[in-house]
BALUMVEX-524014 format. One record per atom (N, C-alpha, C): residue number from 0; atom name; x, y, z. Coordinates in steps of 0.001 Angstrom, whole numbers, plus 500000, padded with zeros to 6 digits. Atoms other than C-alpha are relative to their C-alpha. Example, Ala and Ser with C-alpha at 12.3 -4.5 7.8 and 13.67 -1.06 7.14 Angstrom:
<mifis>
@seq->0, atom->N, px->500890, py->498810, pz->500000
@seq->0, atom->CA, px->512300, py->495500, pz->507800
@seq->0, atom->C, px->500900, py->501200, pz->500000
@seq->1, atom->N, px->499180, py->498810, pz->499940
@seq->1, atom->CA, px->513670, py->498940, pz->507140
@seq->1, atom->C, px->499230, py->501090, pz->500730
</mifis>
This chain:
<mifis>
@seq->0, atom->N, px->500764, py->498848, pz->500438
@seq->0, atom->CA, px->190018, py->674229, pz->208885
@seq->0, atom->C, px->500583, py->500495, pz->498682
@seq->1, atom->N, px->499377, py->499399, pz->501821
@seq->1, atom->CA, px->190364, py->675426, pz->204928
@seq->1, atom->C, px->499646, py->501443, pz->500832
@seq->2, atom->N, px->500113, py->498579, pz->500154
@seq->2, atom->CA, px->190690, py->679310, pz->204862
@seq->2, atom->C, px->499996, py->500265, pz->498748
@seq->3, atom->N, px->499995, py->499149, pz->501368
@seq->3, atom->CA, px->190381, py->681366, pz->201522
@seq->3, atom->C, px->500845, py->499915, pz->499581
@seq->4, atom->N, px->498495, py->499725, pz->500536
@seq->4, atom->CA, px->194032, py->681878, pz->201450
@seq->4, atom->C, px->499877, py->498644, pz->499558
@seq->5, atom->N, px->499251, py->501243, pz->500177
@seq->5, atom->CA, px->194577, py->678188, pz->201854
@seq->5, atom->C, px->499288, py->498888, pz->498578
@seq->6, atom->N, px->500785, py->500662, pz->501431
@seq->6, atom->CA, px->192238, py->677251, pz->198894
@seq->6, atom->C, px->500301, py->500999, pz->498887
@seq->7, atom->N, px->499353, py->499540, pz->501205
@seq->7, atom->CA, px->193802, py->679842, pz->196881
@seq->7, atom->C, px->499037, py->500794, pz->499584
@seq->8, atom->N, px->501003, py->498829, pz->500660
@seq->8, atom->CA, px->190913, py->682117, pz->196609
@seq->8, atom->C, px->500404, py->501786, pz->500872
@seq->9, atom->N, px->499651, py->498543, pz->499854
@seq->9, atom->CA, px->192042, py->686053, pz->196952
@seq->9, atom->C, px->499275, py->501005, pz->499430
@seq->10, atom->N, px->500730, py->498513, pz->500887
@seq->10, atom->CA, px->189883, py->689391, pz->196669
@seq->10, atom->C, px->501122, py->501073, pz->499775
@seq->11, atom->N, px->499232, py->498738, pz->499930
@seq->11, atom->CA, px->191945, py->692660, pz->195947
@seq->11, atom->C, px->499707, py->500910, pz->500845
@seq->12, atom->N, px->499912, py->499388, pz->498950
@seq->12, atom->CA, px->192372, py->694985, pz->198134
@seq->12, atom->C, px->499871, py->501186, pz->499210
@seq->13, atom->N, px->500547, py->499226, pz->500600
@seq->13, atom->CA, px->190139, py->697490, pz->197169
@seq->13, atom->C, px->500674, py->501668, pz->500319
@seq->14, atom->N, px->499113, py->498224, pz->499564
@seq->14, atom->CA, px->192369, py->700607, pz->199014
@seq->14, atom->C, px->500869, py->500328, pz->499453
@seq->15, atom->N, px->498804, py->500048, pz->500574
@seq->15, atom->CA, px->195146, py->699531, pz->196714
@seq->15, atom->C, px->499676, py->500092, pz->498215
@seq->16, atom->N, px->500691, py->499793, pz->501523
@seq->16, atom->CA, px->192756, py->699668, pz->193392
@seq->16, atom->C, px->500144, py->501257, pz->499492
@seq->17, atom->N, px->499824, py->497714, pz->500775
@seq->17, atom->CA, px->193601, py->703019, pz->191135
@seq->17, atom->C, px->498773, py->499772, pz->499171
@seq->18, atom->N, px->501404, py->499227, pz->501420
@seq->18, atom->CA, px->190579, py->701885, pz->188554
@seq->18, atom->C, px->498976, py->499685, pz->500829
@seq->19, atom->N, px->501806, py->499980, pz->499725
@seq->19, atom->CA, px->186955, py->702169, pz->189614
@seq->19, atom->C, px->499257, py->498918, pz->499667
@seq->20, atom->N, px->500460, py->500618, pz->500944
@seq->20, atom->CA, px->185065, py->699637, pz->188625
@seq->20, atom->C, px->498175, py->500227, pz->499902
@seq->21, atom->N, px->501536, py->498890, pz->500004
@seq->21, atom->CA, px->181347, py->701315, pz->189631
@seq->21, atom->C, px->499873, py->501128, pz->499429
@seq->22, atom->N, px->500031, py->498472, pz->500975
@seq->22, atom->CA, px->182826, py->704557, pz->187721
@seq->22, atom->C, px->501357, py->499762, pz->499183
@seq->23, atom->N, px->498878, py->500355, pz->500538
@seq->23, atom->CA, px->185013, py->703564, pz->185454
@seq->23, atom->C, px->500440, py->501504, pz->499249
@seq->24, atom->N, px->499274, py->498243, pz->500252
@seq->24, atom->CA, px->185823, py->707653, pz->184442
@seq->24, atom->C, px->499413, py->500387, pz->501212
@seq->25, atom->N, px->500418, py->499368, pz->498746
@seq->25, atom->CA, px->185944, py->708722, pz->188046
@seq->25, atom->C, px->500797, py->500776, pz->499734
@seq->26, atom->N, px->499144, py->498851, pz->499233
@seq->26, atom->CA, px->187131, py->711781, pz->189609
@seq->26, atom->C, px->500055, py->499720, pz->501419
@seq->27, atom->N, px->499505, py->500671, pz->498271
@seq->27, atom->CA, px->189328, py->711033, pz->192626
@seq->27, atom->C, px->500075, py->501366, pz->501122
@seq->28, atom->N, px->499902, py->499074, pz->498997
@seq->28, atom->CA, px->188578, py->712569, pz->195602
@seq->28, atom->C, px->500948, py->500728, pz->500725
@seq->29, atom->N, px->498738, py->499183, pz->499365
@seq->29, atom->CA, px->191314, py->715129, pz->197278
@seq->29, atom->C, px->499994, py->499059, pz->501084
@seq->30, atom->N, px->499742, py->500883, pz->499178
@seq->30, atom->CA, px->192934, py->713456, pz->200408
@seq->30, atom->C, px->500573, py->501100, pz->500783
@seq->31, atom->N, px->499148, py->499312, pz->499461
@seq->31, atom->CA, px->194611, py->716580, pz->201415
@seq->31, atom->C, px->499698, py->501461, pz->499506
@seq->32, atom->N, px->500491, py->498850, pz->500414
@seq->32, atom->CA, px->194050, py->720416, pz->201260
@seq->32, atom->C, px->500954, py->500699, pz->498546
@seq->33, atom->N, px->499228, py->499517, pz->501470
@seq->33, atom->CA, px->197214, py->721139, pz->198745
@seq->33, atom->C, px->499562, py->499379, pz->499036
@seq->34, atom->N, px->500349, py->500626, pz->501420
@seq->34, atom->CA, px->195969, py->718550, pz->196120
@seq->34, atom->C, px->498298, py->500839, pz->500114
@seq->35, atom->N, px->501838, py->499337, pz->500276
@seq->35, atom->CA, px->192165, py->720140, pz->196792
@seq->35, atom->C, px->500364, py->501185, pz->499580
@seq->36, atom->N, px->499970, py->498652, pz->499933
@seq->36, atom->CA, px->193287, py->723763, pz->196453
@seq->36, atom->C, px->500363, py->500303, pz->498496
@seq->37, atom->N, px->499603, py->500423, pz->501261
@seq->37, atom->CA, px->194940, py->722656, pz->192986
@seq->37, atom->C, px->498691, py->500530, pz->498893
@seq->38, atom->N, px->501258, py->499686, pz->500599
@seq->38, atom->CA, px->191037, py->722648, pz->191517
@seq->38, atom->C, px->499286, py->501299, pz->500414
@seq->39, atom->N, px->500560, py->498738, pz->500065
@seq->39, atom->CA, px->188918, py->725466, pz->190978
@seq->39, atom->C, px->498424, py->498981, pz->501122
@seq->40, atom->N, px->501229, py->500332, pz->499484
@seq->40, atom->CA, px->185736, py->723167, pz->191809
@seq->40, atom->C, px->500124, py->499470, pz->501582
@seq->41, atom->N, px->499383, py->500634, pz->498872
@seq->41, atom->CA, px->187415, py->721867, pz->195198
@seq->41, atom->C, px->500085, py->501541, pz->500873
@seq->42, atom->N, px->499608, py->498887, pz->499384
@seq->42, atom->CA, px->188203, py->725383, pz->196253
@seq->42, atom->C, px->498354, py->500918, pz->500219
@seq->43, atom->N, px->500976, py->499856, pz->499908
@seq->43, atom->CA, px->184422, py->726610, pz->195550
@seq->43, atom->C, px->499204, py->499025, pz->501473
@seq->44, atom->N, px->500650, py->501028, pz->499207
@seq->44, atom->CA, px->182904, py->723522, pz->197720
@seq->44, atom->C, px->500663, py->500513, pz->501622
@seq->45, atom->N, px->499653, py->499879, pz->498493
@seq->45, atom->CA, px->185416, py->724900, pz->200940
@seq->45, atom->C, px->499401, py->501306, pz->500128
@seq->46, atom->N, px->500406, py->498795, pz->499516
@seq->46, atom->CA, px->184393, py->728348, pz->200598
@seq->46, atom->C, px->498411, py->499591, pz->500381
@seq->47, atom->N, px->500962, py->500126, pz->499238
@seq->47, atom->CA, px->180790, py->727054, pz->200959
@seq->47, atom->C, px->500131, py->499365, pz->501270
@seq->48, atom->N, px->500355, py->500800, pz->498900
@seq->48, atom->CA, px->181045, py->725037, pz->203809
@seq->48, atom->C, px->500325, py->501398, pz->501169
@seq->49, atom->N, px->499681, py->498643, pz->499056
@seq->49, atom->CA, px->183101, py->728534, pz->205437
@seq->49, atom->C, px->499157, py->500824, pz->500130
@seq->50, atom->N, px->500744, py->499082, pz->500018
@seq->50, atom->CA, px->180455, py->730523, pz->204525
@seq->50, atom->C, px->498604, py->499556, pz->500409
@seq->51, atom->N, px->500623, py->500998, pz->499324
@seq->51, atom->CA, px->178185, py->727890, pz->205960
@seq->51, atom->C, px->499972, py->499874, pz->501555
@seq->52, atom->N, px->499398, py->499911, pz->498193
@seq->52, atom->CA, px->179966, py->727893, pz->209252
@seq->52, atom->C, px->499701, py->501437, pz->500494
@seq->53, atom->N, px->500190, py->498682, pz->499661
@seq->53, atom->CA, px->180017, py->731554, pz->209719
@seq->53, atom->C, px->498792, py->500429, pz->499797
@seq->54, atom->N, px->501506, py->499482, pz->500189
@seq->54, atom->CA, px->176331, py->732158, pz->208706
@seq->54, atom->C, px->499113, py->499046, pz->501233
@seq->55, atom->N, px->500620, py->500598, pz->498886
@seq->55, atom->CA, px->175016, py->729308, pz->211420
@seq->55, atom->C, px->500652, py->500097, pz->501448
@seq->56, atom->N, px->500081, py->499739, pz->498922
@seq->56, atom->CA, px->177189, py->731080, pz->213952
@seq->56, atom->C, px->500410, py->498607, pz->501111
@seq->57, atom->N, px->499118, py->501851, pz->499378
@seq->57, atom->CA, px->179625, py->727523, pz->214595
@seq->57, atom->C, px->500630, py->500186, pz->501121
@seq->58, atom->N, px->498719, py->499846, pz->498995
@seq->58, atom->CA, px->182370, py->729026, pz->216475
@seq->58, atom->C, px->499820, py->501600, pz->500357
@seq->59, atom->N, px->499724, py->498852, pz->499656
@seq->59, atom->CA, px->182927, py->731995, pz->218364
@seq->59, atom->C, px->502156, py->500099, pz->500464
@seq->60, atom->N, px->498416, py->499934, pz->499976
@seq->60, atom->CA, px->186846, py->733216, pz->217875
@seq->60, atom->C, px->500655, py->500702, pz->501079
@seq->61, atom->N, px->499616, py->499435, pz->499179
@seq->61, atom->CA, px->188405, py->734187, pz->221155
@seq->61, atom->C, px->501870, py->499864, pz->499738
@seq->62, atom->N, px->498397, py->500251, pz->499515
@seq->62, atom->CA, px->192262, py->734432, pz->222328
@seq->62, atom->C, px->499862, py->498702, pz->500892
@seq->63, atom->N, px->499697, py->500641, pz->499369
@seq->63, atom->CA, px->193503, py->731533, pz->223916
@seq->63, atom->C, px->500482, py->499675, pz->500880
@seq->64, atom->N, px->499422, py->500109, pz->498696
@seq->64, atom->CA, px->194381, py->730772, pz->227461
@seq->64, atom->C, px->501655, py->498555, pz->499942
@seq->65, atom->N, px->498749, py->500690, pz->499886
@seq->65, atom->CA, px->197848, py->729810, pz->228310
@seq->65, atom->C, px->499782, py->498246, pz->500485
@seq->66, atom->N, px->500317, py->501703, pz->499188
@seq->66, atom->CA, px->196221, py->725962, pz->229686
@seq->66, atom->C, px->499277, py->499525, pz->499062
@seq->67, atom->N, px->500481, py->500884, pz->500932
@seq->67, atom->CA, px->194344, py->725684, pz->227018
@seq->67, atom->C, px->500845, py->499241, pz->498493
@seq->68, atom->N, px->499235, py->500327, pz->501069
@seq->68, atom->CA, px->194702, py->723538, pz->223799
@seq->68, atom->C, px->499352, py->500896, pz->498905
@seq->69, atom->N, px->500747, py->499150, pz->500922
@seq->69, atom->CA, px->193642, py->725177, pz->220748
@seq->69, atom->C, px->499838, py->498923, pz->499326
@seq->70, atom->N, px->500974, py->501235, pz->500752
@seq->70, atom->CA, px->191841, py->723030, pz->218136
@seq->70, atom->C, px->500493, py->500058, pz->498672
@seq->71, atom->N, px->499518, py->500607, pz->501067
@seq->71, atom->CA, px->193475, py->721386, pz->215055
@seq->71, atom->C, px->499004, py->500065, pz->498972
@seq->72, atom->N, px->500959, py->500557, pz->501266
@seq->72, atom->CA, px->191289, py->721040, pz->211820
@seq->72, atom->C, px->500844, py->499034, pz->498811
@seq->73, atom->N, px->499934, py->500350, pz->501395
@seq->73, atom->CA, px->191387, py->719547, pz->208434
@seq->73, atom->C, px->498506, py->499719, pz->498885
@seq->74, atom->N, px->501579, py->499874, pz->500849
@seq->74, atom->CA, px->188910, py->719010, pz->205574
@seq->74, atom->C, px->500011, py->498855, pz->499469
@seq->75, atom->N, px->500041, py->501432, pz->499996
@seq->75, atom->CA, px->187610, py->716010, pz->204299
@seq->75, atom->C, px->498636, py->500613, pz->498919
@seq->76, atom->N, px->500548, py->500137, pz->501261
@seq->76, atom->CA, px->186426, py->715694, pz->200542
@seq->76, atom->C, px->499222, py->498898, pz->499716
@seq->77, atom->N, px->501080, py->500757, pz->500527
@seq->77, atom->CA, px->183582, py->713998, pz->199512
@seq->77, atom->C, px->499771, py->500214, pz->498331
@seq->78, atom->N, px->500535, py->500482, pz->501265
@seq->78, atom->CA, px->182190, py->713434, pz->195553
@seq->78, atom->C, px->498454, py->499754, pz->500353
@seq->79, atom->N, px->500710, py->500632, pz->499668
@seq->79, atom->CA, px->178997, py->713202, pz->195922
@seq->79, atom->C, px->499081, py->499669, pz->498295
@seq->80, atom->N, px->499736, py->500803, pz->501368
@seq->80, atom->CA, px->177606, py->711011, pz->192929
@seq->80, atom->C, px->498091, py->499855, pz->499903
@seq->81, atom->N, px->501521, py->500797, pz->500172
@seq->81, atom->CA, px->173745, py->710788, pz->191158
@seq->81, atom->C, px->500182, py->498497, pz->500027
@seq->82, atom->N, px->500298, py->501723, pz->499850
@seq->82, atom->CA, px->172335, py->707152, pz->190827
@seq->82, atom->C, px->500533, py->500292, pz->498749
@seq->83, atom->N, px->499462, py->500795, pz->501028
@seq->83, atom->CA, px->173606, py->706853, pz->187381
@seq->83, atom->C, px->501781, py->500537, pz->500305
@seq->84, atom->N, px->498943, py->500204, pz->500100
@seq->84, atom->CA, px->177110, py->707297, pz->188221
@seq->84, atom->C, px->500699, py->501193, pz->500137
@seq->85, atom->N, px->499120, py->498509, pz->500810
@seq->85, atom->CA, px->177722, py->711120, pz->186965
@seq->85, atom->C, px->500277, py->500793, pz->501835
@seq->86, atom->N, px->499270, py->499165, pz->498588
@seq->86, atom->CA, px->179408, py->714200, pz->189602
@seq->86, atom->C, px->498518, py->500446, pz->500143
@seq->87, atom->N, px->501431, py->499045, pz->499812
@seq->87, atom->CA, px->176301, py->715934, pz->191440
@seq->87, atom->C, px->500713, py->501116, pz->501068
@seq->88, atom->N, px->499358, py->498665, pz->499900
@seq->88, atom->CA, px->178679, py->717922, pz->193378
@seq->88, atom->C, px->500933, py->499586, pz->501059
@seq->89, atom->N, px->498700, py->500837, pz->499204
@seq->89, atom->CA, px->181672, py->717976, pz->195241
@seq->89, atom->C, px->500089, py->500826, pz->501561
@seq->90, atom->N, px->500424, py->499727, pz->498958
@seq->90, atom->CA, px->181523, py->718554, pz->199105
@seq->90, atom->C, px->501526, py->499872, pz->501073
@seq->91, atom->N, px->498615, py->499313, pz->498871
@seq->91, atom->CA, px->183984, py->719940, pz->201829
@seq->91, atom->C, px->499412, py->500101, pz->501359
@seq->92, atom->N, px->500248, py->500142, pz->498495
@seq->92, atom->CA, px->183541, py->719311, pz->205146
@seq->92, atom->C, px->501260, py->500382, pz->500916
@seq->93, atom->N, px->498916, py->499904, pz->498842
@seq->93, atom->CA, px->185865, py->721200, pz->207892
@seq->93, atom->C, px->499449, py->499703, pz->500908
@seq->94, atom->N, px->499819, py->500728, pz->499007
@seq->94, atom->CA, px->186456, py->718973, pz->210918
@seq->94, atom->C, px->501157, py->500697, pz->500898
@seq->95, atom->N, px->498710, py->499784, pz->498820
@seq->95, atom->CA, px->187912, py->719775, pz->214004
@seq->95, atom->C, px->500884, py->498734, pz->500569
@seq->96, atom->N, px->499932, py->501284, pz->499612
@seq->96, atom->CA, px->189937, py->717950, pz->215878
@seq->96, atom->C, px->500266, py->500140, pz->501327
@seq->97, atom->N, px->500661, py->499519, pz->499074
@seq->97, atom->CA, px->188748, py->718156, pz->219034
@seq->97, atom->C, px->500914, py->498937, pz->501257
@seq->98, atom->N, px->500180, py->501379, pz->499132
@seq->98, atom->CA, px->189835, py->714846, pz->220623
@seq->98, atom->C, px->501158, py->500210, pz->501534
@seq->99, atom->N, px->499153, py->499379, pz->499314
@seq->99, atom->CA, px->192681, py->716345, pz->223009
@seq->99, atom->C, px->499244, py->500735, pz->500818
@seq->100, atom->N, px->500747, py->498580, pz->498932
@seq->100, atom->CA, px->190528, py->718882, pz->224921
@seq->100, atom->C, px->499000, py->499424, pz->501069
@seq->101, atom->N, px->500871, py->500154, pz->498461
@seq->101, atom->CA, px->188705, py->718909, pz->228576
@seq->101, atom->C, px->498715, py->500815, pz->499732
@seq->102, atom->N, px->500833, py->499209, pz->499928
@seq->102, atom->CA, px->185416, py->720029, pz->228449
@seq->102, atom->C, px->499849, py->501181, pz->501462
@seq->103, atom->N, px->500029, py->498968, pz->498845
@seq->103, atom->CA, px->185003, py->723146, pz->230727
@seq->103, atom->C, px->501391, py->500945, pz->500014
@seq->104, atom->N, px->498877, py->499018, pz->500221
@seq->104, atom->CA, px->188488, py->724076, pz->229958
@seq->104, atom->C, px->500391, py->500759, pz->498755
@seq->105, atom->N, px->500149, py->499126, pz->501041
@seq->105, atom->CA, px->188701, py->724284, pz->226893
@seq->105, atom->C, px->498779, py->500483, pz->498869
@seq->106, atom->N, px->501559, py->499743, pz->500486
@seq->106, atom->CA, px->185193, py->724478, pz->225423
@seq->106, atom->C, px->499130, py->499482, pz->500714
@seq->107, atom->N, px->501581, py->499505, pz->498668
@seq->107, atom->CA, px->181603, py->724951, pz->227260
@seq->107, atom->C, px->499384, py->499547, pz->498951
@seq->108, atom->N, px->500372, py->500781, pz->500162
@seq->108, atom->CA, px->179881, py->723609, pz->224709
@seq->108, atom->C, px->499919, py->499387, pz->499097
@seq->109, atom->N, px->500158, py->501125, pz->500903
@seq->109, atom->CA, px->179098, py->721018, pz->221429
@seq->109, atom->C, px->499187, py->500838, pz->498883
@seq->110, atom->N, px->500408, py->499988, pz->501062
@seq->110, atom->CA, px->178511, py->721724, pz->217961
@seq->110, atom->C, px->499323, py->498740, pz->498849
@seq->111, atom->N, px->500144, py->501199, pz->501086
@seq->111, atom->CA, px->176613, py->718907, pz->215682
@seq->111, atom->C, px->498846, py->500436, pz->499095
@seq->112, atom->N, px->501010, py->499903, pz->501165
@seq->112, atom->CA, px->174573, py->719420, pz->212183
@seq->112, atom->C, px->499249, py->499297, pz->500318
@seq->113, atom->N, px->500748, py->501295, pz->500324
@seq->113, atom->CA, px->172820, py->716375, pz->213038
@seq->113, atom->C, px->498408, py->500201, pz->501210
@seq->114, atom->N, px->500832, py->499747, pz->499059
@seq->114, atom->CA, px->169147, py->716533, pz->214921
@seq->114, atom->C, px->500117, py->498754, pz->500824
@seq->115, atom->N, px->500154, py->501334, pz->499118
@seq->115, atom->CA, px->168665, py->714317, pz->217994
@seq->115, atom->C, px->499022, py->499599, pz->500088
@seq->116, atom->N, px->501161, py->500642, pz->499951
@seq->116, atom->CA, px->166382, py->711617, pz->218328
@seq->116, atom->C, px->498904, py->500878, pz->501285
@seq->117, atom->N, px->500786, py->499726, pz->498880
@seq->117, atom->CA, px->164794, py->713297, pz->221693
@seq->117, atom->C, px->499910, py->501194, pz->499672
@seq->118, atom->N, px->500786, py->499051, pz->500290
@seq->118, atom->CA, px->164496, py->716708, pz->220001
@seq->118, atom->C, px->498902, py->499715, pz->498890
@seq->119, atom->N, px->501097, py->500492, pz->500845
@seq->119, atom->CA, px->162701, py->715201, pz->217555
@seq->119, atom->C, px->498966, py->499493, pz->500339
@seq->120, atom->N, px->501086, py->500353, pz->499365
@seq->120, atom->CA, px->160461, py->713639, pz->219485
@seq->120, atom->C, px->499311, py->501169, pz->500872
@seq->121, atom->N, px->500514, py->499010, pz->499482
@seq->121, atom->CA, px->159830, py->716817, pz->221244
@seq->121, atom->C, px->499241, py->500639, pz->498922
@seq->122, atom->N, px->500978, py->499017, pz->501951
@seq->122, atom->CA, px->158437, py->718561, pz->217767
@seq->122, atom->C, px->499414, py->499257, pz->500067
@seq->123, atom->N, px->501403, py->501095, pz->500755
@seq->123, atom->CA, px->156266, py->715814, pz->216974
@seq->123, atom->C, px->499133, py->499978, pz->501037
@seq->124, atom->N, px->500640, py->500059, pz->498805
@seq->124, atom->CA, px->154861, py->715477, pz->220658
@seq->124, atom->C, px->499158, py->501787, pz->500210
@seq->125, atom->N, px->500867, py->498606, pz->499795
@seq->125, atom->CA, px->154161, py->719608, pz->220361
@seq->125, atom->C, px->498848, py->500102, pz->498507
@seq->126, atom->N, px->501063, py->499943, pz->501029
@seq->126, atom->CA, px->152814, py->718956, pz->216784
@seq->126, atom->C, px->498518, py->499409, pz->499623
@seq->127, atom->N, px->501103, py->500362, pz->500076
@seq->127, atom->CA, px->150403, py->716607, pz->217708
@seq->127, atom->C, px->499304, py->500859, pz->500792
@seq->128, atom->N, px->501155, py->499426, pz->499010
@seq->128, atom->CA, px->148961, py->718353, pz->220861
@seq->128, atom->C, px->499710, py->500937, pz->499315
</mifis>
């Protein structure tokens, strides 16, 4: 059996690339909240998403029970890029981190932006009748 290696053909390892080659003047995305907090335009993009959260009524902030866990976050930077290449705006997403917790103990119930296929089909099924 030939392999790639063994014929001497090698791609780069694109996680280890510093230049762009689809944006060759990029702006590199934060990885971490101290290098995001650094920018003015990085610090704008979290206050929306907070003021985002708190206007759709995400979380309700209680005290915490001695059994429970309490819930970790972080934020997670996006770029988001027109078709020709240029910034169209830069995007902040706080994530929980949920993955530790019992449902019923420590949260009752589920938060997701995203619509479900079977409510969706419910709208369309009331929009036709």
């Amino acid at each position: 059996m030939t392999t790639r290696a063994k014929a001497g053909i090698f791609c780069p390892s694109k996680k280890c690339s510093l230049v762009s080659t689809r944006y060759p003047l990029f702006e590199v995305e934060s990885t971490c909240f101290s290098s995001a907090n650094r920018h003015a335009h990085w610090r704008v993009a979290m206050q929306d998403e907070l003021d985002a959260l708190l206007r759709n009524g995400t979380w309700d902030l209680v005290q915490p029970n001695s059994n429970a866990n309490v819930v970790g976050y972080k934020w997670v930077f996006r770029i988001k890029r027109k078709p020709d290449g240029t910034v169209d705006r830069y995007k902040a997403r706080l994530v929980a981190k949920g993955y530790n917790q019992r449902e019923g103990l420590d949260y009752s119930e589920t938060f997701s932006p995203v619509i479900k296929p079977t409510t969706l089909r419910v709208i369309l099924i009331l929009a036709i009748s």
